[in-house]
N, C-alpha and C positions, 0 to 999 in steps of 0.2 A: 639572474640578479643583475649581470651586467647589462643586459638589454635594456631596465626596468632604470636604469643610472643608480643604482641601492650599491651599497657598502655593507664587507661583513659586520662590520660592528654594529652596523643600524639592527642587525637580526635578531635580536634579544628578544623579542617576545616568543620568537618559535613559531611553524609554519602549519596552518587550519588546514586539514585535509579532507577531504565530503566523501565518503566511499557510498553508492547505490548499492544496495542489496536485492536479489529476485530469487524466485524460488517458484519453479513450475515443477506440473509433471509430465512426462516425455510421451505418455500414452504407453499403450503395449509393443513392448520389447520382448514378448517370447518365442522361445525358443523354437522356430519350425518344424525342423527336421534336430535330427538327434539326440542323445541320452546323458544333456548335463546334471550337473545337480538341481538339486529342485530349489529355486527360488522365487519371489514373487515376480507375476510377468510385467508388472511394470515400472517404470523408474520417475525418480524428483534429480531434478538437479539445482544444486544452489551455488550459487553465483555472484561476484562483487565487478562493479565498474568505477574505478577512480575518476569520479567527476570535474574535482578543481581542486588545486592549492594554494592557498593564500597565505601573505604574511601580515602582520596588522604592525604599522607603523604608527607611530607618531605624525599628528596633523602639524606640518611646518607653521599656520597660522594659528593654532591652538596646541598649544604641544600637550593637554592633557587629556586632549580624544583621541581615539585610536581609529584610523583606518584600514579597511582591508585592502592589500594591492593583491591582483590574483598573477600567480605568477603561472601557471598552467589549467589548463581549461580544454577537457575532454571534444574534439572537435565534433565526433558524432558517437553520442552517450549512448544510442540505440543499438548503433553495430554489435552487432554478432563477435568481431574482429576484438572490442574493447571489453568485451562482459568476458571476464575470467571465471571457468568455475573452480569451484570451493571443495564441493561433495557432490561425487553421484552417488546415490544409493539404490538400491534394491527395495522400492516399499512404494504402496500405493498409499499415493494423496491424501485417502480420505481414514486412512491408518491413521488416528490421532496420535496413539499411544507409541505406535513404533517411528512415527515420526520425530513425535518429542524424544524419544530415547538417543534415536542418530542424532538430529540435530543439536541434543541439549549439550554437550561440546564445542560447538560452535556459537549459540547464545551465552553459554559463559565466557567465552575468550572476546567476544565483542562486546559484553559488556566490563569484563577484565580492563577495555583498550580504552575502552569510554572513562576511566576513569584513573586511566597513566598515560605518560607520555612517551613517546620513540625517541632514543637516543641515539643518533647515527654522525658518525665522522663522516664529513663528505671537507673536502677541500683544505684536511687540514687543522676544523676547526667542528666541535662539537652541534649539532642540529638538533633541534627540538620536535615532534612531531605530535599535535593533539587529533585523533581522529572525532570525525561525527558523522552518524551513520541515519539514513534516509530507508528504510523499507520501502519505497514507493516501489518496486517491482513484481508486487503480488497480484494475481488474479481474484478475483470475489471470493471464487472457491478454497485458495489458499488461504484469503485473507480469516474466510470466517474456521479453517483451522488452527490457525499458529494463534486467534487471538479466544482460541477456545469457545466459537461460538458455533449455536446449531446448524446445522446445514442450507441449503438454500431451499430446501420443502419449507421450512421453519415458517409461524406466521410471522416472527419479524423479519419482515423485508431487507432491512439495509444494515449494511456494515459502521454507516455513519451517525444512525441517529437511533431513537428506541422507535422506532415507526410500526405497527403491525399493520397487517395489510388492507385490516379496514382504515385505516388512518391514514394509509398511502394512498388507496382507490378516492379519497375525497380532499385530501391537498396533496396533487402529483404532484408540483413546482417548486412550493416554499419549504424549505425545510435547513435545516441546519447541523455542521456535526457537531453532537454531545457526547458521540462516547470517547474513550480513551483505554490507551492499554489499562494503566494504572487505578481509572475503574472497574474494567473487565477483571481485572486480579481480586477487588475487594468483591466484584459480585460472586467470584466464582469461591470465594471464602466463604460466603453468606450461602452458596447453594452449598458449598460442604457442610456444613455444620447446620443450617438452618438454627440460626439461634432462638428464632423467636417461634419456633414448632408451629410452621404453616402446614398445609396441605401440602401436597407437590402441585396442584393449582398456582396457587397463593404464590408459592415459591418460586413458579417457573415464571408467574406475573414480575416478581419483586426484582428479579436479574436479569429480565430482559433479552432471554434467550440466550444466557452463559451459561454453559453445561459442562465444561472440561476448563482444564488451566491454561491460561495462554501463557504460551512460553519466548514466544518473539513480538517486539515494539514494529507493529507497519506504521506507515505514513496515509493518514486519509488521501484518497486518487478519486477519479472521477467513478474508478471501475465499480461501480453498487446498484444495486436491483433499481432502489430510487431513483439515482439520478437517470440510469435507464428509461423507467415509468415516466418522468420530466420531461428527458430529451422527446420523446415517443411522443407524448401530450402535445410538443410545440411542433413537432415535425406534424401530425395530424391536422393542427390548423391552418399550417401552412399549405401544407397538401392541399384541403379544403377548398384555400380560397385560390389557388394558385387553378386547380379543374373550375372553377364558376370566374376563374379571371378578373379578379376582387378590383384589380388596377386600372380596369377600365370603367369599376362602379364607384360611383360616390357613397349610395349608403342602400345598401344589398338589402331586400327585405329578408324576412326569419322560414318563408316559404325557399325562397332562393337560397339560402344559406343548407336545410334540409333536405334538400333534393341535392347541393353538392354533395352533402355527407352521405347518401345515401348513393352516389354514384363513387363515392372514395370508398366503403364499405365491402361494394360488388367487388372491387380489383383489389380490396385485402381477402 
């Protein structure tokens, strides 16, 4: 605060804190040689990284907007060094049910946090503390766990939008995210109960590949089959013109252009 030229008293509004959440699996961790107890051979670990703290002041030329000053700022948020874990556990990934079981102590407390604040004496004088929490640290495979959705065989392709894979193969590029946790919950309400007595067709059409409950909030990432198929899409044309050397043609006939792809084809 003193670096920032801020007084205790300006701190009244209380300090914004961003924690990153991640949650992978470790791979197999069993046991080589000798006669422990039997558990499962492989492990999740989940994990928190303090990203930034801010305090939101009063704008001097506006005193009734509030600005953010950040008063710390994670210098490298990827390190190994910064990501604290939380919980290892004993359970494979794609365990939905005993993952939710371990985890769901840790989704109640975070969302416990999300909706109180941290009261801590530092300097004398009481400190406010509101967290807000970023799942951006999930992989595809985790992602379509914790938000209850089918696997990656699945015909819906992507974590981000309701895409199936015929609808992915004919718009690789454009696309947008529509889902959300907070739908994922009501589809997976609708696949319990089925209110309106569909098929399991009907019904697996109508939620969109929700099969289990999602029990943790991620953040839409780049990590998704789609945006893959996308990247893939542009990286291919590049490729393309880059083997027929596009930069030194003004305008390549479509015999030219097929004999590139046809020579890019051979070396995939």
């Amino acid at each position: 605060l003193q670096e920032r030229g801020l007084e205790d008293s300006s701190c009244t509004e209380g300090f914004s804190v961003m924690v990153k959440e991640s949650c992978d699996g470790m791979g197999d961790v069993s046991e080589k040689h000798g006669g422990g107890p039997a558990v499962p051979e492989k492990a999740v670990r989940f994990s928190f990284t303090i990203m930034s703290v801010s305090l939101l002041m009063e704008d001097e030329e506006d005193g009734e907007k509030k600005k953010a000053v950040s008063i710390f700022e994670e210098p490298k948020p990827n390190s190994e060094m910064s990501c604290k874990p939380l919980c290892l556990m004993f359970v494979d990934e794609s365990d939905h049910e005993t993952l939710t079981a371990v985890l769901g102590p840790v989704a109640a407390e975070r969302s416990a946090m999300k909706r109180s604040r941290l009261i801590l004496s530092i300097g004398g004088l009481p400190r406010f503390f509101t967290f807000h929490f970023r799942g951006s640290g999930y992989d595809e495979k985790m992602v379509r766990d914790v938000e209850g959705l089918e696997a990656s065989g699945s015909m819906y392709v992507c974590t981000l939008c309701d895409s199936t894979r015929a609808e992915a193969s004919h718009n690789m590029v454009l696309h947008s995210v529509t889902r959300s946790h907070e739908e994922n919950l009501e589809r997976y309400e609708t696949w319990r109960t089925n209110p309106f007595s569909e098929s399991a067709e009907e019904l697996r059409d109508r939620v969109k590949g929700v099969s289990a409950k999602p029990f943790l909030e991620t953040q839409p990432t780049l990590d998704a089959l789609h945006c893959d198929i996308g990247n893939a899409t542009e990286f291919y044309k590049i490729f393309q013109d880059e083997i027929g050397e596009v930069f030194q043609k003004i305008n390549p006939s479509r015999e030219e252009r097929r004999s590139w792809r046809a020579a890019l084809d051979k070396q995939l």
